[in-house]
C-alpha positions, 0 to 999 in steps of 0.5 A: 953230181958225182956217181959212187958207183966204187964205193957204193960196191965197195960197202957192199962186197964188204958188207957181204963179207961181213957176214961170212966173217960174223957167222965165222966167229960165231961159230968159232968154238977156240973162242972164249965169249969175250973174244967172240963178242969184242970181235963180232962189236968190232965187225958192227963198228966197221959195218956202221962206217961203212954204211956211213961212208961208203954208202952215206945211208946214215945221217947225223942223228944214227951217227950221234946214237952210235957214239953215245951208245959206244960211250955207253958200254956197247961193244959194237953198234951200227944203224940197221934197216935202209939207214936214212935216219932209221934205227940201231943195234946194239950190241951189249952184254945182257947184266950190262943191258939195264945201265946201257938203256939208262945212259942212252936214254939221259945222253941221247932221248932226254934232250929230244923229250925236252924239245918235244920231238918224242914223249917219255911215253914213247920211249919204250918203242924207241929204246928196248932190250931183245936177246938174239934169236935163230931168225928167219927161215924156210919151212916147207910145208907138204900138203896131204893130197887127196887119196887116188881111192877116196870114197864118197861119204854116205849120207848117213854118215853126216855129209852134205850130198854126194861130193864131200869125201873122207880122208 
């Protein structure tokens, strides 16, 4: 067996860059949507190739779901997660959204319902719409901590015993 270990790096090098390059248009504001958009497809088309033949983390049912949803109008689409037969994204324009769902489901998850791999039911886990969001961050949290002069409540006042304390 052969070792990728060049272009196992070689997609990954590429994949961080194309992050830098997706941010970069993003946030180019001498872009029109359009621009943006078909620039952005085309970084998720070249990720998508890489992963599939630099790093070989895809197989042929991600390759299959990534040419029918460009057939069906996606400016861009790639696996996303560890790949291995996982899932894609897409990327689409929102008023083009609801036909590009009804053509990925006849080409590509019709003909998997009739042999029974899924059910019709299950569909709506498979193939959905999202709008793109902020995602993850980091939220530090400063907790209060106790007051240097805190007082014993007295048991007056409702506490149970000496050790409760007010803030």
């Amino acid at each position: 067996d052969k070792l990728y270990l060049q272009q196992r790096a070689l997609h990954v090098f590429s994949e961080s860059q194309s992050v830098l390059q997706f941010k970069a248009v993003c946030c180019d504001n001498t872009l029109s949507v359009g621009d943006k958009l078909g620039q952005l497809g085309v970084l998720m088309d070249a990720s998508h190739s890489s992963c599939a033949g630099l790093y070989q983390c895809s197989c042929d049912e991600l390759d299959t779901l990534v040419k029918v949803a460009k057939q069906a109008g996606a400016l861009g689409a790639r696996l996303t997660g560890a790949g291995w037969g996982g899932c894609t994204v897409s990327l689409v324009r929102e008023e083009d959204a609801p036909k590009f769902i009804a053509t990925v489901r006849e080409q590509y998850f019709t003909p998997l319902v009739q042999k029974g791999v899924t059910t019709e039911g299950e569909l709506s886990n498979c193939l959905f719409a999202t709008k793109p969001s902020s995602g993850a961050a980091v939220m530090k949290i400063k907790l209060a901590e106790e007051p240097l002069d805190a007082q014993p409540v007295p048991a007056a006042a409702g506490a149970v015993g000496g050790d409760d304390y007010e803030i």
